[in-house]
DSSP file (Angstrom, degrees, kcal/mol; ACC not computed):
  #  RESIDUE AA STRUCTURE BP1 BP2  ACC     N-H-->O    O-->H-N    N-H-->O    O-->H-N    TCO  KAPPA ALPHA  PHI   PSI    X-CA   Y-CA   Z-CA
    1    1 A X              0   0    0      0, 0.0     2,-0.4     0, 0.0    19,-0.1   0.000 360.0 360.0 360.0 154.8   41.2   39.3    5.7
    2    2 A X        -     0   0    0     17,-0.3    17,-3.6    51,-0.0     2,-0.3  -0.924 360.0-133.8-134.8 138.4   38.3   37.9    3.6
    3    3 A X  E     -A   18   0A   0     -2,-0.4    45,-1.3    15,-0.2     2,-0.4  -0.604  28.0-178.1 -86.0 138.5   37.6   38.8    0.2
    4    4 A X  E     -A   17   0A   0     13,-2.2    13,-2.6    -2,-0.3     2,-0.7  -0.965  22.8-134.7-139.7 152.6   33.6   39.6   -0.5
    5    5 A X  E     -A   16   0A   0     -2,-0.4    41,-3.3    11,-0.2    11,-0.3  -0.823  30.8-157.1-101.9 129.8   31.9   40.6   -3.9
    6    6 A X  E     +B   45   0B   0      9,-3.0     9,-0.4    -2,-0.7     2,-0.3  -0.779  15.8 163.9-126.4 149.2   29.5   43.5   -3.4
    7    7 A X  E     -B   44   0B   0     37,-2.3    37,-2.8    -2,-0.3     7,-0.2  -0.868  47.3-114.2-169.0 137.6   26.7   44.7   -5.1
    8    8 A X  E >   -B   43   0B   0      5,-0.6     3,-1.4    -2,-0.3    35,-0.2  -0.556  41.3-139.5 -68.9 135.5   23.5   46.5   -6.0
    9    9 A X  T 3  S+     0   0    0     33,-1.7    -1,-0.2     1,-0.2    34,-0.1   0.742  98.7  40.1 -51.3 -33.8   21.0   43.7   -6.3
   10   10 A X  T 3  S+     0   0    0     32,-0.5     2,-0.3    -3,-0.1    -1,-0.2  -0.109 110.3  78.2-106.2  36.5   19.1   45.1   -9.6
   11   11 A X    <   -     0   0    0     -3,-1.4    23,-0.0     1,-0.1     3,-0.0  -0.737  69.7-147.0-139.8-157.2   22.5   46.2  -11.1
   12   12 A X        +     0   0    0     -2,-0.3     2,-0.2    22,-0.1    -1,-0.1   0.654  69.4  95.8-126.1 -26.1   25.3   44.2  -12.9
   13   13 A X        +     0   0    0     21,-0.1    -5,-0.6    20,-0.1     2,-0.1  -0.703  51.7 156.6 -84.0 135.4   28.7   46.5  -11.6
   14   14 A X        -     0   0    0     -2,-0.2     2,-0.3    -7,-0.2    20,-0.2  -0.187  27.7-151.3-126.3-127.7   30.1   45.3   -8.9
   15   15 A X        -     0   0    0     -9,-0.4    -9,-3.0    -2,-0.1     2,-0.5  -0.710  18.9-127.7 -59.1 171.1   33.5   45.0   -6.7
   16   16 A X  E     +A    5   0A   0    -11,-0.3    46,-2.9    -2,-0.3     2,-0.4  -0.970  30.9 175.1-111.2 115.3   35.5   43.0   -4.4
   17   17 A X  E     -A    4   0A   0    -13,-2.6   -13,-2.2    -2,-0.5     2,-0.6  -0.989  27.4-118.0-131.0 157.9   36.4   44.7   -1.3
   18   18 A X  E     +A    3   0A   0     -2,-0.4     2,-0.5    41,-0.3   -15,-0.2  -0.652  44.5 152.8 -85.1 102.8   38.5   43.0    2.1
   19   19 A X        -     0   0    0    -17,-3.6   -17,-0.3    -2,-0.6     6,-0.1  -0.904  52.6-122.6-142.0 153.6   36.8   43.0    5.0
   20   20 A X  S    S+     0   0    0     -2,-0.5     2,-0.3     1,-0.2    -1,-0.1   0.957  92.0   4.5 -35.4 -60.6   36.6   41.0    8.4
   21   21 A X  S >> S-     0   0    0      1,-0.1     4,-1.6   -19,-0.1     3,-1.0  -0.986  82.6 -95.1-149.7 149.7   32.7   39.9    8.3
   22   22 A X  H >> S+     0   0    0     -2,-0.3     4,-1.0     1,-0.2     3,-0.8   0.819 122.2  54.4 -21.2 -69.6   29.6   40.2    5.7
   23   23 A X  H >> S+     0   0    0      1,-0.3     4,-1.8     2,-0.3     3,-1.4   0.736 107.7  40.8 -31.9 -64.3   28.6   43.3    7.6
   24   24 A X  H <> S+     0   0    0     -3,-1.0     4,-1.9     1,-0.3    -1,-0.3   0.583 109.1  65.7 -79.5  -7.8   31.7   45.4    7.4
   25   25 A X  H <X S+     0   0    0     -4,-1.6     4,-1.9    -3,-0.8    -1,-0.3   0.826 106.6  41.6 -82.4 -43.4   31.9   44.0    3.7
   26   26 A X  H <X S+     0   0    0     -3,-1.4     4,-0.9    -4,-1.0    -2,-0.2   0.816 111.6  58.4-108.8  -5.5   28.4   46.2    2.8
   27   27 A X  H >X S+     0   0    0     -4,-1.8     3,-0.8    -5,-0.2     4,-0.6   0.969 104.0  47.2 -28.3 -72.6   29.6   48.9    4.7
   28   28 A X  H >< S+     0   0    0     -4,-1.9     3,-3.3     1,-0.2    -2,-0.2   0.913 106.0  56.4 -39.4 -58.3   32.4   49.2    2.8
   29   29 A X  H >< S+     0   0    0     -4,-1.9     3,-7.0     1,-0.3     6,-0.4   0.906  86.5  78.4 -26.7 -59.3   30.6   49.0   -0.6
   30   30 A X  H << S+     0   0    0     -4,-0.9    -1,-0.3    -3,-0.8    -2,-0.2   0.847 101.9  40.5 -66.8 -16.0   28.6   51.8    0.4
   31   31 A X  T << S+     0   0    0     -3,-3.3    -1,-0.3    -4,-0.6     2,-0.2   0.553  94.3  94.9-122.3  18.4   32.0   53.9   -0.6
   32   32 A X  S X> S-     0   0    0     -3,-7.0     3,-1.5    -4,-0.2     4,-1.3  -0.694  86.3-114.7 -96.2 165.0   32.9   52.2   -3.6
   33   33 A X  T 34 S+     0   0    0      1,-0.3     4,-0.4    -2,-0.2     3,-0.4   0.961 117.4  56.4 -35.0 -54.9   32.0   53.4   -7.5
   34   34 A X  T 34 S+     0   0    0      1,-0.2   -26,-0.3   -20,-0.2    -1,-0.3   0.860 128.9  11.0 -62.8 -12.7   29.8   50.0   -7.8
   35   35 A X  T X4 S+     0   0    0     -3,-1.5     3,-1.3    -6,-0.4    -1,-0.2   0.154  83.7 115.2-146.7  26.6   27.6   50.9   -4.6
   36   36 A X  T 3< S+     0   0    0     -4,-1.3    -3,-0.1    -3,-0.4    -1,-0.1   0.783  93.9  40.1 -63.8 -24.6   28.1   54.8   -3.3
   37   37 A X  T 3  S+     0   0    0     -4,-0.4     2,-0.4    -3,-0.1    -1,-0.2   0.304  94.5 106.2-109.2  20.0   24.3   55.5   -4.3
   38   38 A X    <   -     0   0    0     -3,-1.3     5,-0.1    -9,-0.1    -3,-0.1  -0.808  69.1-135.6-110.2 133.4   23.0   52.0   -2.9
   39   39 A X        -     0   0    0     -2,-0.4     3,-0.5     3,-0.2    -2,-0.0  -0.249  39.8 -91.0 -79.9-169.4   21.1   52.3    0.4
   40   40 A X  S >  S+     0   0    0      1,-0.2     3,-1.1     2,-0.1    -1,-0.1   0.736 110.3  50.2 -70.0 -46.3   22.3   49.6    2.8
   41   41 A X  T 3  S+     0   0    0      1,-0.2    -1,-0.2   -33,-0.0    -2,-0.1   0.556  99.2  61.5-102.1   5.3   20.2   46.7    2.3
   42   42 A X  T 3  S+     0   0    0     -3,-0.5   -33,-1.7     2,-0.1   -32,-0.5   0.175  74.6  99.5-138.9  59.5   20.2   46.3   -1.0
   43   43 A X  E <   -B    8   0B   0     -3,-1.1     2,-0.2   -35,-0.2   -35,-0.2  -0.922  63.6-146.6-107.3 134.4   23.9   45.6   -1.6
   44   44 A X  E     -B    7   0B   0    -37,-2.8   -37,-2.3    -2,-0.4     2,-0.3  -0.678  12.0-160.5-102.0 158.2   24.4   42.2   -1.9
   45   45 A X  E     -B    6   0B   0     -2,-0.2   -39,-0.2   -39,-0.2     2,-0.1  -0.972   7.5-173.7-157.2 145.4   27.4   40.5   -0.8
   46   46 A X        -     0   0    0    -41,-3.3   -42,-0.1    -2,-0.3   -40,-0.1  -0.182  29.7-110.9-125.6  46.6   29.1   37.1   -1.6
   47   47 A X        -     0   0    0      1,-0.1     2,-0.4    -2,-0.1   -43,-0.2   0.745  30.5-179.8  37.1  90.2   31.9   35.3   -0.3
   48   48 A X    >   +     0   0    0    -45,-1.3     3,-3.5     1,-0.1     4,-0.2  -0.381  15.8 156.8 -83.8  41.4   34.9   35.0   -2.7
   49   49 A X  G >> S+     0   0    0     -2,-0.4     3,-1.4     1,-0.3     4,-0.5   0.589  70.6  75.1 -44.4 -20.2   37.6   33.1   -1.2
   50   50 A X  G 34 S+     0   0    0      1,-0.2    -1,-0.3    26,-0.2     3,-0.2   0.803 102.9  47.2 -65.3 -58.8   38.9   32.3   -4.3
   51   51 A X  G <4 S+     0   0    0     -3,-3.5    -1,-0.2     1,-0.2     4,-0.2   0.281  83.2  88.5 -53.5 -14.5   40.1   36.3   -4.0
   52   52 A X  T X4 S+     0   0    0     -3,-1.4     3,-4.4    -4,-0.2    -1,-0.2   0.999  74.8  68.3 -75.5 -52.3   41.5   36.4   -0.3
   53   53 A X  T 3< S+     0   0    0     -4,-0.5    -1,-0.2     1,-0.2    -2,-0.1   0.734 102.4  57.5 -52.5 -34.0   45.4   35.4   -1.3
   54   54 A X  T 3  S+     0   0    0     15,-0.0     2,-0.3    14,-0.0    -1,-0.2   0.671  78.3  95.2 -88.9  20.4   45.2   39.1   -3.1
   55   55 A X    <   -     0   0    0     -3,-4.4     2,-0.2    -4,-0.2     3,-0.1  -0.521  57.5-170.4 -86.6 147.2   44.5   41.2   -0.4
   56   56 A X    >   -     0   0    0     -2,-0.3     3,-0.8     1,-0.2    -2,-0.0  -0.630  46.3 -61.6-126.7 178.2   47.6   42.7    1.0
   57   57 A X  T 3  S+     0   0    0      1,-0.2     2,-0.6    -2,-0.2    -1,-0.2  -0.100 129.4   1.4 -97.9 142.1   48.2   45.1    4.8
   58   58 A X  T 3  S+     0   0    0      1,-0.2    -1,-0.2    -3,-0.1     2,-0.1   0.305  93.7 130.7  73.3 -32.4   45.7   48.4    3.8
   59   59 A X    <   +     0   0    0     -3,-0.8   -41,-0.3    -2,-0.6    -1,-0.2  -0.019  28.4 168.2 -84.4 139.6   44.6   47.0    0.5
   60   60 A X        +     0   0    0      1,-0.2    -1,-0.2   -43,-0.1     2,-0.1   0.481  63.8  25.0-129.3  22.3   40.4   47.5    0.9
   61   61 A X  S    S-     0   0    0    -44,-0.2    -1,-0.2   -29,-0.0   -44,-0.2  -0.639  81.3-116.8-178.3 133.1   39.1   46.9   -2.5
   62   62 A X        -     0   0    0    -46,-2.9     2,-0.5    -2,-0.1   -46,-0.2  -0.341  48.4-141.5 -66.2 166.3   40.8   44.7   -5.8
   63   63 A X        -     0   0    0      3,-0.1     7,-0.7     1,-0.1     6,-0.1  -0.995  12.2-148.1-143.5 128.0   41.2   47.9   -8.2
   64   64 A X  S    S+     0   0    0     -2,-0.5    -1,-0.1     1,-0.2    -2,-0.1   0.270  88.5  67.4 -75.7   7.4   40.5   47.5  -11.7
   65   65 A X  S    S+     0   0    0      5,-0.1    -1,-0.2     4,-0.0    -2,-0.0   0.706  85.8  96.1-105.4 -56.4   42.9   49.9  -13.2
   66   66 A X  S  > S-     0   0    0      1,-0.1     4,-1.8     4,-0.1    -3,-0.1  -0.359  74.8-141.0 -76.9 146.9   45.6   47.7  -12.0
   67   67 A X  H  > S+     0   0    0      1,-0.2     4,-1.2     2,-0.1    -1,-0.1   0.794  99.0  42.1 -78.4 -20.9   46.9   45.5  -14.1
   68   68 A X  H  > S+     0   0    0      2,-0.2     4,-1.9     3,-0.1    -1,-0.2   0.766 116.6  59.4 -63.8 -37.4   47.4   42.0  -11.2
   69   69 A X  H  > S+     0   0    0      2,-0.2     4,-5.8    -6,-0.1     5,-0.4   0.978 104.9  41.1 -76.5 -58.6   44.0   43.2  -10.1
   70   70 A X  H >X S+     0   0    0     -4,-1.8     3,-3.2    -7,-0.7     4,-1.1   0.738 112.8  54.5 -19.5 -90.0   42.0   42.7  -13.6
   71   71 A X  H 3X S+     0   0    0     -4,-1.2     4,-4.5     1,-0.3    -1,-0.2   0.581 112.2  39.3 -20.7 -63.3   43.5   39.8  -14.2
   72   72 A X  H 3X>S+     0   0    0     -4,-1.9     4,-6.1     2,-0.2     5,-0.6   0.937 117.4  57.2 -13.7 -63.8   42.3   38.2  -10.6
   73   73 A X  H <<5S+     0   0    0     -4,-5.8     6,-1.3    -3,-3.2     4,-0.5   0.762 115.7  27.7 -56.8 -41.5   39.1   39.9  -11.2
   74   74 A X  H  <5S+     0   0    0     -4,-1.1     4,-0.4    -5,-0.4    -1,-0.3   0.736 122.5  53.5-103.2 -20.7   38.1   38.3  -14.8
   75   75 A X  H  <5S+     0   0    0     -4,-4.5    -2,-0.2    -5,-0.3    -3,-0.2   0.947 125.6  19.4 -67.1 -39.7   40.1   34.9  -14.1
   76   76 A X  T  <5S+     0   0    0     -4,-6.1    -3,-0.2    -5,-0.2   -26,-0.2   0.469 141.0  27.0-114.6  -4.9   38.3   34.0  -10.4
   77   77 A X  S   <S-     0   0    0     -5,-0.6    -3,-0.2    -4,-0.5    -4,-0.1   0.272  96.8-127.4-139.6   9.9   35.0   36.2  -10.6
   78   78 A X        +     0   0    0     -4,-0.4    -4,-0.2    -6,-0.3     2,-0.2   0.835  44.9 175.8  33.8  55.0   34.5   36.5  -14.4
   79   79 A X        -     0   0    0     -6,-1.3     2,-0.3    -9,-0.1    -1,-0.2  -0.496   9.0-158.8 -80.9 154.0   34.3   40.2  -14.4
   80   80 A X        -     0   0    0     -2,-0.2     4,-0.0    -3,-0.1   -10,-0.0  -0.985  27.2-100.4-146.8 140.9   34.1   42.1  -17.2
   81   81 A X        -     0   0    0     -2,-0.3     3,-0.1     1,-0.1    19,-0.1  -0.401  39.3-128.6 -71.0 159.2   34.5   45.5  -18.9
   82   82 A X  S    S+     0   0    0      1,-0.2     2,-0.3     2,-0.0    -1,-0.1   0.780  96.6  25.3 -62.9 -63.7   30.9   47.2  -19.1
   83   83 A X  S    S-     0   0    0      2,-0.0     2,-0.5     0, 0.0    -1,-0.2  -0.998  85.7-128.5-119.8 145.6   31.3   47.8  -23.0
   84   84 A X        -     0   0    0     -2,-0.3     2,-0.7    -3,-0.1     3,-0.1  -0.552  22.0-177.2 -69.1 115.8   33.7   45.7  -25.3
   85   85 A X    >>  -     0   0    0     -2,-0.5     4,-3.0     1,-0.2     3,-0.7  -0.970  19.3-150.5-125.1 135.3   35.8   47.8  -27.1
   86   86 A X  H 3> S+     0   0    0     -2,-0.7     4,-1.0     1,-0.2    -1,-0.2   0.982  94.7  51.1 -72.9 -51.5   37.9   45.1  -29.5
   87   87 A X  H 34 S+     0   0    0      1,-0.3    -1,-0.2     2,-0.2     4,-0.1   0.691 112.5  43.8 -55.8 -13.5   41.2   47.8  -29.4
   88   88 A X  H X> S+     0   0    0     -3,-0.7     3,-1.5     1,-0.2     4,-1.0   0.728 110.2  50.6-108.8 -38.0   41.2   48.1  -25.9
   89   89 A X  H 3< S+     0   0    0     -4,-3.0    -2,-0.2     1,-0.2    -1,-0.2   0.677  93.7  78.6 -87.3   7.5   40.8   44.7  -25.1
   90   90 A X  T 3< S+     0   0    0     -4,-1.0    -1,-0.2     1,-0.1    -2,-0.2   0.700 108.3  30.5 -41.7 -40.0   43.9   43.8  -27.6
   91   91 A X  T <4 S+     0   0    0     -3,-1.5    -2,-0.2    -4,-0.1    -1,-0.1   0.453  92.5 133.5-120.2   3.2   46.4   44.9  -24.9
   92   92 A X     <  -     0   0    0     -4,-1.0     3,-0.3     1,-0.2   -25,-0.0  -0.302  58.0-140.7 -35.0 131.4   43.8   43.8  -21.7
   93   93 A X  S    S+     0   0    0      1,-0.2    -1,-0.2     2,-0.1     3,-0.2   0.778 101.8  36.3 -68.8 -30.7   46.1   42.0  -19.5
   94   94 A X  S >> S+     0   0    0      1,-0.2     3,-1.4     2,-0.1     4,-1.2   0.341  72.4 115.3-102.4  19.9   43.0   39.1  -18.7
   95   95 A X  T 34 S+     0   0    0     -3,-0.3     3,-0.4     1,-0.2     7,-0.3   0.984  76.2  62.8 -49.3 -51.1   41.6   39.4  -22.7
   96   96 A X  T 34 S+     0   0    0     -3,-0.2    -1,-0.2     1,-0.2    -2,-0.1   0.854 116.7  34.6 -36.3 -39.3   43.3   34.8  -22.3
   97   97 A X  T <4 S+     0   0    0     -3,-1.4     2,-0.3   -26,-0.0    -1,-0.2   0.665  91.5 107.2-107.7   1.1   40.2   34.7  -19.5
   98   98 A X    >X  -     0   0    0     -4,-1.2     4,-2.4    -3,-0.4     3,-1.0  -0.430  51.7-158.8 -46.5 110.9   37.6   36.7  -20.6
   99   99 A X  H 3> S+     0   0    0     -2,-0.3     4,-2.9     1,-0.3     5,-0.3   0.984  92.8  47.4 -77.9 -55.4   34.5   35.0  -21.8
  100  100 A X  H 34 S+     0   0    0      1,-0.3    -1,-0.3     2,-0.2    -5,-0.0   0.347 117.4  41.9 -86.5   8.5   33.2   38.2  -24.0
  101  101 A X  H X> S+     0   0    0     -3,-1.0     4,-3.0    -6,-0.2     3,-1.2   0.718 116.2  47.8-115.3 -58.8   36.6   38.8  -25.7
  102  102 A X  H 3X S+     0   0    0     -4,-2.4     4,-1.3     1,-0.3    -2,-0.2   0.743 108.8  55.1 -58.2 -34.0   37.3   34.9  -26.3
  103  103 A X  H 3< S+     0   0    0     -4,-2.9    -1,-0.3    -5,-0.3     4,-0.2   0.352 106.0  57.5 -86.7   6.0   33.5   34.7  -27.8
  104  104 A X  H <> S+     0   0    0     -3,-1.2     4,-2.2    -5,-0.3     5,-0.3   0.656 112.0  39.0 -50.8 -79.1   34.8   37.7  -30.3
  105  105 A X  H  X S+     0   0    0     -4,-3.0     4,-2.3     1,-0.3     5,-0.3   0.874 113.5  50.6 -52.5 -28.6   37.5   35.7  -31.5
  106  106 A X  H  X S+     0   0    0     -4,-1.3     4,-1.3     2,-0.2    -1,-0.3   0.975 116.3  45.3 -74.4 -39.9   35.7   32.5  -31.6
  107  107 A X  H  > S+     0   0    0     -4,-0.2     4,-2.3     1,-0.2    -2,-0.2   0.804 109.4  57.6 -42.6 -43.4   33.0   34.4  -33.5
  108  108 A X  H  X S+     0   0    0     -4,-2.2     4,-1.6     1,-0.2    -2,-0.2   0.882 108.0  41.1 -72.6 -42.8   35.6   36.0  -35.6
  109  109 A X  H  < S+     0   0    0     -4,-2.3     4,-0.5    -5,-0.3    -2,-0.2   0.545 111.7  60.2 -88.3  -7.6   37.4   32.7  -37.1
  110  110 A X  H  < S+     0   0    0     -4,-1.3    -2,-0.2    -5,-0.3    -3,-0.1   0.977 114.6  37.7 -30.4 -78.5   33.6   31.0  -37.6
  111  111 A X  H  X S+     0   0    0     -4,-2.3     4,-0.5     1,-0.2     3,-0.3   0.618 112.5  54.9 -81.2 -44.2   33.1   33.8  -39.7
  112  112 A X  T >< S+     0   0    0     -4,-1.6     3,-2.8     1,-0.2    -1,-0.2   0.981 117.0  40.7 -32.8 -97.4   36.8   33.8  -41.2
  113  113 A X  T 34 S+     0   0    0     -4,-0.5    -2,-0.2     1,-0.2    -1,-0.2   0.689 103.8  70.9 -36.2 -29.6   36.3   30.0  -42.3
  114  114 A X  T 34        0   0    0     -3,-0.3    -1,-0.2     1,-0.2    -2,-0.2   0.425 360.0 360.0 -79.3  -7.0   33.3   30.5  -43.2
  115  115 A X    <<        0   0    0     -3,-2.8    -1,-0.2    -4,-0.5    -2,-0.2   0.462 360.0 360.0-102.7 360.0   33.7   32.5  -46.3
């Protein structure tokens, strides 16, 4: 099964869902969070191969709630939460690959040093 990253073209949220071919890939979208209101042709969709080795028998979209999934999600497709909240991303299981969490801290010991 082949992992593909779906999306509204004019929107930033996306997913990763498992499917066979492109096609059945923006099908799918059409009944996940990032693309239930997105008419058919303009969900984009993008190869992620990087992604296949976590699809498992059934599984039909990486799920961000879980903690194995995140991780994937922001290590091989540099996903990211929507707003940074510094407490929340303290116990994030991918906060080590996370560009907007790691540009906190790097920001934060500038500014530390700097005083």
């Amino acid at each position: 099964m082949k992992a593909w990253l779906v999306k509204d073209k004019d929107e930033c949220a996306a997913t990763v869902v498992f499917a066979e071919t492109r096609g059945k890939a923006r099908s799918m979208a059409m009944a996940t969070d990032a693309c239930e209101d997105v008419a058919f042709c303009d969900i984009e969709v993008r190869r992620v191969p990087s992604i296949d080795k976590y699809y498992k028998e059934g599984k039909k979209e990486m799920d961000w709630y879980d903690d194995k999934d995140r991780l994937a999600l922001v290590k091989e497709c540099s996903f990211r939460c929507e707003y940074m909240e510094i407490d929340l991303c303290e116990d994030c299981p991918a906060k080590e690959y996370c560009d907007e969490y790691q540009d906190y801290i790097a920001e934060l010991e500038e500014s530390e040093g700097g005083e």
